[in-house]
Backbone as ProteinMPNN parsed JSONL, in Angstrom:
{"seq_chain_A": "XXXXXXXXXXXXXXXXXXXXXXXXXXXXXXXXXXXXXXXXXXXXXXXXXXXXXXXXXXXXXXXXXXXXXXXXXXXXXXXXXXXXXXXXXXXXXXXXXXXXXXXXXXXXXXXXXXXXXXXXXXXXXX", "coords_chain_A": {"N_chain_A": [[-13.38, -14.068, -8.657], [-10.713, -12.28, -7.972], [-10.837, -9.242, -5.691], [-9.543, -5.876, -5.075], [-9.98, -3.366, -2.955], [-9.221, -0.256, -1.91], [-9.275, 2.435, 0.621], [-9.397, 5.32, 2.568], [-7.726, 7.598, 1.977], [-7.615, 10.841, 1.793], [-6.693, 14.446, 1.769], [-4.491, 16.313, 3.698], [-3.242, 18.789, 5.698], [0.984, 19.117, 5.898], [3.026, 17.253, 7.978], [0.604, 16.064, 9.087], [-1.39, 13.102, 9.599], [-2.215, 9.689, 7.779], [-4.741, 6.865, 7.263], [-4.866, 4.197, 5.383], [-6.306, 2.033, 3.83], [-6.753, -1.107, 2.204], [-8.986, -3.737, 1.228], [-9.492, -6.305, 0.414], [-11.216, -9.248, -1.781], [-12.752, -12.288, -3.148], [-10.342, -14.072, -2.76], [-8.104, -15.464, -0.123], [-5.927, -13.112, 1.578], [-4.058, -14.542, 2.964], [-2.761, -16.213, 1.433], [-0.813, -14.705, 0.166], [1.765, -12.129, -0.44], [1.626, -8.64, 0.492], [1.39, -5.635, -0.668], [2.314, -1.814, -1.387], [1.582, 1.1, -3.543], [2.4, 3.586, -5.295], [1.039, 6.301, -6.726], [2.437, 9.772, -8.314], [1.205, 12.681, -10.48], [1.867, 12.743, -13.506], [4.404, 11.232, -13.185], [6.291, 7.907, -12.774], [4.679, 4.773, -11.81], [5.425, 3.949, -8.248], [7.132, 1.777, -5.732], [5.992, 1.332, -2.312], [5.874, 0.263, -0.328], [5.717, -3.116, 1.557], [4.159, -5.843, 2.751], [4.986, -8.906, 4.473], [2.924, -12.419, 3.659], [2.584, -13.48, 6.163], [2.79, -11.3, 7.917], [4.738, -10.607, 9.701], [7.161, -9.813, 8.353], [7.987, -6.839, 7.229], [9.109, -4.425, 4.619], [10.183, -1.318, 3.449], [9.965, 1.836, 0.875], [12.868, 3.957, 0.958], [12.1, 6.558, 1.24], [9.907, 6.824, 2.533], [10.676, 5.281, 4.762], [10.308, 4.959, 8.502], [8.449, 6.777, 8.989], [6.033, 5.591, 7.378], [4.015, 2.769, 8.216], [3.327, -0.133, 7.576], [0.988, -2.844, 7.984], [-1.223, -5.685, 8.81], [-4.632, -7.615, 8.646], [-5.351, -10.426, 8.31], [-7.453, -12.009, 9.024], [-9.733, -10.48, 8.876], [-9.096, -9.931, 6.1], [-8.307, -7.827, 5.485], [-5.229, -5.34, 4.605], [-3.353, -2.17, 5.432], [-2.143, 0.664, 6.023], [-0.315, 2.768, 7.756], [0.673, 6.329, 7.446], [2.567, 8.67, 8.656], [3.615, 11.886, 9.293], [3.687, 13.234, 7.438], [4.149, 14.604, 3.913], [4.497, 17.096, 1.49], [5.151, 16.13, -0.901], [4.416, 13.573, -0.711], [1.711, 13.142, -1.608], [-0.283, 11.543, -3.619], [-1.568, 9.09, -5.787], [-2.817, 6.297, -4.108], [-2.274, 2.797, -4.593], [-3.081, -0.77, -3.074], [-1.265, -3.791, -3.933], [-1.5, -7.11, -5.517], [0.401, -10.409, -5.795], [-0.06, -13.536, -5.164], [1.663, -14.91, -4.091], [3.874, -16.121, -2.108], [6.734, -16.506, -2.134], [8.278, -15.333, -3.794], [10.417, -12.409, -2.715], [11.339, -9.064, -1.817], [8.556, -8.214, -3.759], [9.363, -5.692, -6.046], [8.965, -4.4, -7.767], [6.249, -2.602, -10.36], [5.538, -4.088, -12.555], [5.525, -6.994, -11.537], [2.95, -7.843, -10.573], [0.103, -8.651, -10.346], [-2.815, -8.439, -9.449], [-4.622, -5.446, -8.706], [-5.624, -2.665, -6.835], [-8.517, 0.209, -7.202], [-7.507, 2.427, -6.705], [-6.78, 4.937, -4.189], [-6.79, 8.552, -3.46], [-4.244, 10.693, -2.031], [-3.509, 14.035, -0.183], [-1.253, 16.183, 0.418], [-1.29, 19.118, 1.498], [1.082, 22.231, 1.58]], "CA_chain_A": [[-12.675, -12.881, -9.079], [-10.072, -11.301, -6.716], [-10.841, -7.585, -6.003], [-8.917, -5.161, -3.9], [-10.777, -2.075, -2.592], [-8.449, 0.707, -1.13], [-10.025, 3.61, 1.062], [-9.273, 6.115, 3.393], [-7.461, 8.832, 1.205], [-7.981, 12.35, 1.708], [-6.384, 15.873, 1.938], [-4.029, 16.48, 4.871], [-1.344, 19.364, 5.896], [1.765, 18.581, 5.933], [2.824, 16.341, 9.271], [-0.508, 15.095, 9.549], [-1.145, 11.517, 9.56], [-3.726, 9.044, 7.09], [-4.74, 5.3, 7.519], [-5.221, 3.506, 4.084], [-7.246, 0.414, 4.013], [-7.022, -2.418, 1.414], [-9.803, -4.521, 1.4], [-9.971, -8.156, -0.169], [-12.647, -9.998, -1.532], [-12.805, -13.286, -3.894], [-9.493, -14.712, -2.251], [-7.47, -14.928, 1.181], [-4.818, -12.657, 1.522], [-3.172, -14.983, 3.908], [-1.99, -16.886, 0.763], [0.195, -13.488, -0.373], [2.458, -10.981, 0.208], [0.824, -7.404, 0.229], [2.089, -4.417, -1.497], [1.524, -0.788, -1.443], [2.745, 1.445, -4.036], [1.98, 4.928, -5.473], [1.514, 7.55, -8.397], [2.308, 11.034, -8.429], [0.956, 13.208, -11.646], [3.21, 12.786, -14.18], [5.47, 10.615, -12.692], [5.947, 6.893, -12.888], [4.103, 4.059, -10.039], [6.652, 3.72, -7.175], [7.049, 1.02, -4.369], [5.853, 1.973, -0.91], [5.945, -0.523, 1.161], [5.334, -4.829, 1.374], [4.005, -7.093, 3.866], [4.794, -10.798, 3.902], [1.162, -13.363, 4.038], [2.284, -13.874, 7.881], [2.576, -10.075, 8.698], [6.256, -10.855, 10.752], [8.364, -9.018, 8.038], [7.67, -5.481, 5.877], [10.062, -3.625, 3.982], [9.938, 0.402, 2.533], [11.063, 2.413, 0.179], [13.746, 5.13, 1.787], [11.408, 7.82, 0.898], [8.871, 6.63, 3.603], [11.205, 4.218, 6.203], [10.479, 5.407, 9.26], [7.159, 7.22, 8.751], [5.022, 4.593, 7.381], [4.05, 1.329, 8.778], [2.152, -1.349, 6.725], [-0.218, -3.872, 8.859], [-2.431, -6.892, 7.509], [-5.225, -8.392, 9.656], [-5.89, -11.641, 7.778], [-8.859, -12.281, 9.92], [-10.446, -9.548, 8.229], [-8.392, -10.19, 4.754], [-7.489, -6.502, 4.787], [-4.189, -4.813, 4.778], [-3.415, -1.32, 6.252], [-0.73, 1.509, 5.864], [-0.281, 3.847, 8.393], [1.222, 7.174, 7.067], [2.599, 9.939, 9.596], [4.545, 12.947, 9.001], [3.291, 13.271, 6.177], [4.953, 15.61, 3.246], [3.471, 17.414, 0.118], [6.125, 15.21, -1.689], [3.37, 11.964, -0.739], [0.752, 13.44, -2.938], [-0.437, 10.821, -5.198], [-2.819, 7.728, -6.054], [-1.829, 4.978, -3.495], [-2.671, 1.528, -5.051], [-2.224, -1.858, -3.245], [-1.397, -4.718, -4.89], [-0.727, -8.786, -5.122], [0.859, -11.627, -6.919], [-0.895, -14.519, -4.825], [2.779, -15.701, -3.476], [4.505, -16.324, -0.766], [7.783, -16.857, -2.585], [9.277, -14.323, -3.993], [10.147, -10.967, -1.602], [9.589, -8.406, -2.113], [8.411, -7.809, -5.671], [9.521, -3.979, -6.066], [8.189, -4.13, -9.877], [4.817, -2.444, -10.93], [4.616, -5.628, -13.582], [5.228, -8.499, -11.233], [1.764, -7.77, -10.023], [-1.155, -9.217, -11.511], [-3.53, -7.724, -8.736], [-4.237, -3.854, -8.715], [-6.48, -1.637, -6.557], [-8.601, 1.236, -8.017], [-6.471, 3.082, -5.786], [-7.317, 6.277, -2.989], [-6.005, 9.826, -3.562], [-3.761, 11.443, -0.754], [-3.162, 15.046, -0.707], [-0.75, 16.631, 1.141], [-0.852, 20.64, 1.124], [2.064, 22.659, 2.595]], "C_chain_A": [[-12.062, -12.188, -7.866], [-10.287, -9.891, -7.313], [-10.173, -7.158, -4.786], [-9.549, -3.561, -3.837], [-9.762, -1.26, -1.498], [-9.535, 2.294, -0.877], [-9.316, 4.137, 2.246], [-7.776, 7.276, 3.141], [-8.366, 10.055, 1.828], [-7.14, 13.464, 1.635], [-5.976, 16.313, 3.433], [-3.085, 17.628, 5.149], [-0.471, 18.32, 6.458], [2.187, 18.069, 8.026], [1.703, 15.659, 9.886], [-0.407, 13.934, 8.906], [-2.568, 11.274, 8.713], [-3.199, 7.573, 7.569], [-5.63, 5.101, 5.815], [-5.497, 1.875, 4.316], [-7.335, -0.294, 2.707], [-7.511, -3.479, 1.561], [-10.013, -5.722, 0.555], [-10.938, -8.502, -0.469], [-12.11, -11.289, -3.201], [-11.914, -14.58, -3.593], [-8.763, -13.885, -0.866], [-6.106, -14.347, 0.859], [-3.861, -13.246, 2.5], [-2.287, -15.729, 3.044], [-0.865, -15.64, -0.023], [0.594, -12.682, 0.429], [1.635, -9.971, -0.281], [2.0, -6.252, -0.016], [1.281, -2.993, -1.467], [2.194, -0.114, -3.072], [1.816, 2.778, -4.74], [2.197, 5.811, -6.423], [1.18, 8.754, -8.694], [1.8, 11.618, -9.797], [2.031, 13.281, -12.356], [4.641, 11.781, -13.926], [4.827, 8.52, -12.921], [5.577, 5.588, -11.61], [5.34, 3.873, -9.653], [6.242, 2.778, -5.712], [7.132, 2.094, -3.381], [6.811, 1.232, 0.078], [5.184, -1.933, 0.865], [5.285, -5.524, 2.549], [4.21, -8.686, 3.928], [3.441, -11.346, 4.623], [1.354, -13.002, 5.695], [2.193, -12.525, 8.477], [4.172, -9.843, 9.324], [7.494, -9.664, 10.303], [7.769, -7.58, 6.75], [9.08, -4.745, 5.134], [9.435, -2.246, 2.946], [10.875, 0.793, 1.453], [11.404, 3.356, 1.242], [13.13, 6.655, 1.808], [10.741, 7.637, 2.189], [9.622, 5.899, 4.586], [11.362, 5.753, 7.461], [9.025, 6.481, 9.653], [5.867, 7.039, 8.618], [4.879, 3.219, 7.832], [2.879, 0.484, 8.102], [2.067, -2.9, 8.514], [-1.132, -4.86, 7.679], [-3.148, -7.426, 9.341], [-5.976, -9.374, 8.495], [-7.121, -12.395, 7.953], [-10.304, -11.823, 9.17], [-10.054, -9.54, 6.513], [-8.281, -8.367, 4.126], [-5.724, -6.251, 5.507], [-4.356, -3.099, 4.706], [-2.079, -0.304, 5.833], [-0.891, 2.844, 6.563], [0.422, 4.929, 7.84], [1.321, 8.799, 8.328], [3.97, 10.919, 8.477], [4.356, 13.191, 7.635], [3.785, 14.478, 5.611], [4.235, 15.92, 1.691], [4.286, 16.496, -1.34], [5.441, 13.759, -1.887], [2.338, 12.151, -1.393], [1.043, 12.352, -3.883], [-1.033, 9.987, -5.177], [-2.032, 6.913, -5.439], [-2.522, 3.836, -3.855], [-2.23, 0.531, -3.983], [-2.512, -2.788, -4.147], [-0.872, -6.291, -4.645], [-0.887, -9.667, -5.994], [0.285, -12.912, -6.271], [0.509, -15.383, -4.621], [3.499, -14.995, -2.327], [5.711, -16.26, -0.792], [8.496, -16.105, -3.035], [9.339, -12.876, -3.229], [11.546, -10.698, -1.871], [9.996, -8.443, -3.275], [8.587, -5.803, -5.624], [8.9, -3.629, -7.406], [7.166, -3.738, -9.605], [4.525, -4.023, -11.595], [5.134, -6.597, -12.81], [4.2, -8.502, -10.424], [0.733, -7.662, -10.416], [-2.543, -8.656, -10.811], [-3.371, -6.423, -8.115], [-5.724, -3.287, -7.593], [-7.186, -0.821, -7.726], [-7.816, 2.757, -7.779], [-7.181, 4.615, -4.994], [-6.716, 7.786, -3.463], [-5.318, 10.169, -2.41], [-3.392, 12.398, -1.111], [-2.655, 15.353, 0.413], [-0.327, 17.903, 0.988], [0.355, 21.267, 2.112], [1.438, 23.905, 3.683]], "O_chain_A": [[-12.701, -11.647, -6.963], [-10.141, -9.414, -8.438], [-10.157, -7.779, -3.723], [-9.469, -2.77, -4.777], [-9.6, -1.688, -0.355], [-10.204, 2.951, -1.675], [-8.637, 3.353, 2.908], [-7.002, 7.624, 4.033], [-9.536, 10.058, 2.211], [-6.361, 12.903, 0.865], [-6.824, 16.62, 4.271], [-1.942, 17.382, 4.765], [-0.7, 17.285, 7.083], [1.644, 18.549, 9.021], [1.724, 14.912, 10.865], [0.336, 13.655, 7.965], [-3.58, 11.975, 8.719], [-2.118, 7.155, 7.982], [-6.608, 5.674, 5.335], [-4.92, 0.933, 4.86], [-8.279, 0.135, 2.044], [-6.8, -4.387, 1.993], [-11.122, -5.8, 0.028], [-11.868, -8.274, 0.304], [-11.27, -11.006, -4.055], [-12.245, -15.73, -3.882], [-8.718, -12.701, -0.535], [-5.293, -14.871, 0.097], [-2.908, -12.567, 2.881], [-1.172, -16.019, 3.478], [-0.111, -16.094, -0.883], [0.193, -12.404, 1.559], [0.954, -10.158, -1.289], [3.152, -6.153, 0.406], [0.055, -2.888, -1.502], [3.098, -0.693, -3.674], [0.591, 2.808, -4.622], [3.291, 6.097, -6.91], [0.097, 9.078, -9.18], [2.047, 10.722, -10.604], [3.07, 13.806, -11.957], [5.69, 11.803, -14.569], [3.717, 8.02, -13.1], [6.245, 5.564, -10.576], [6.276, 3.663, -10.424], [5.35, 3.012, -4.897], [7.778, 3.141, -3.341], [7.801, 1.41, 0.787], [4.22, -1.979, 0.101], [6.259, -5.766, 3.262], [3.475, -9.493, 3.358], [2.964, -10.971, 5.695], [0.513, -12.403, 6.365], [1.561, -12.445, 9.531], [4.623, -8.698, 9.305], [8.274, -8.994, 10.98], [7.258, -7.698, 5.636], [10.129, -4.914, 5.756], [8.577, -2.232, 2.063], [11.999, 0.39, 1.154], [10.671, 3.63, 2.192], [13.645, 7.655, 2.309], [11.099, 8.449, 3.042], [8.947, 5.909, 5.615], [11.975, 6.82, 7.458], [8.838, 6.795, 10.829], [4.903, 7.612, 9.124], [5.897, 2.533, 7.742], [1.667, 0.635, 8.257], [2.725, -3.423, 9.413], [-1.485, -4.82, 6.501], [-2.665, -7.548, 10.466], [-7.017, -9.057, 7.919], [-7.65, -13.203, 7.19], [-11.379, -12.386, 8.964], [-10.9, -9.073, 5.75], [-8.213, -7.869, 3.002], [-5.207, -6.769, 6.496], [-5.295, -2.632, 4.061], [-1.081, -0.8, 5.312], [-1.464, 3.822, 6.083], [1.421, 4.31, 7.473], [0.459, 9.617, 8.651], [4.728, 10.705, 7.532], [5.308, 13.318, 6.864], [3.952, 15.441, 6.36], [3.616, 15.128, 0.981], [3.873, 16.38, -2.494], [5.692, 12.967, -2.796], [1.902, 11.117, -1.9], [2.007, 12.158, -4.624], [-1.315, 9.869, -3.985], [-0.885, 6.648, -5.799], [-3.638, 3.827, -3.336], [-1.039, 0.666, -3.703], [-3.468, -2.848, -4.92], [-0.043, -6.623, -3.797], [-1.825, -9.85, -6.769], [0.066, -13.653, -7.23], [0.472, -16.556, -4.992], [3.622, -13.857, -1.874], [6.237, -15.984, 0.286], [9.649, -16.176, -2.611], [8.294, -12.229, -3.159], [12.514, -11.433, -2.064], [11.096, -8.599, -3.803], [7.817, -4.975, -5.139], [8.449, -2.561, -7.82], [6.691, -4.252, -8.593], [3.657, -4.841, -11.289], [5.344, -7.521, -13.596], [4.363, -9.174, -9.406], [0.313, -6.6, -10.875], [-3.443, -8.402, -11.612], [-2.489, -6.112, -7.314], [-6.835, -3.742, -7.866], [-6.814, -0.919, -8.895], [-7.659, 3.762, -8.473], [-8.144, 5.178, -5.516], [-5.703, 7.497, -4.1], [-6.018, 9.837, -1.453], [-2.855, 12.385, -2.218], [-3.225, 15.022, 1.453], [0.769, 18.116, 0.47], [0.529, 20.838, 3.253], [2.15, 24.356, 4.58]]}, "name": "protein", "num_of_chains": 1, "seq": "XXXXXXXXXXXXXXXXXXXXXXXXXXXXXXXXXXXXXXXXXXXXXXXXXXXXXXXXXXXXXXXXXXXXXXXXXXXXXXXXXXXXXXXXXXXXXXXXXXXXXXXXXXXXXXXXXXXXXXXXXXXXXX"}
């Protein structure tokens, strides 16, 4: 059974920085691309940010380029998402997630992703 365990959520003012941790277990995440992606109250899940298996190439959404930086240490079979500058606008459940390929990039869909987190909270007060 693949599981993905996301931690290190919390409650930040605004311009402060979080590290979010997605943790692996049942399968290697070296065989997938990694995904972040996120859900404000009321609103519908939204791409973050995607790592390819090897780590070499990521891509953001325009909301976050330039702010956040996604990481994978395969070694460890977690993946990583740095978040700076943070804005009360990033408030919301950050999930990652993965399809167990290598092949298609990136998946920007919620449904082409068959593997979900339980996902972290981030709060960002002004």
């Amino acid at each position: 059974q693949v599981q993905l365990v996301e931690s290190g959520g919390g409650s930040v003012q605004t311009g402060g920085s979080l590290r979010l941790s997605c943790a692996a277990s049942g399968r290697a995440i070296s065989e997938t691309n990694m995904y972040w992606f996120r859900q404000a109250p009321g609103r519908e899940r939204e791409f973050v940010g995607a790592i390819t298996w090897s780590g070499s190439i990521t891509d953001y959404a325009g909301s976050v380029q330039g702010r956040f930086s996604i990481s994978r240490d395969n070694a460890k079979n977690t993946m990583y998402l740095q978040m700076n500058s943070l804005k009360p606008d990033d408030t919301a459940v950050y999930f990652c997630a993965a399809d167990f390929s290598r092949l298609a990039w990136p998946r920007r869909r919620e449904k082409q992703h068959d593997y979900w987190g339980q996902g972290t909270q981030v709060t960002v007060s002004s």
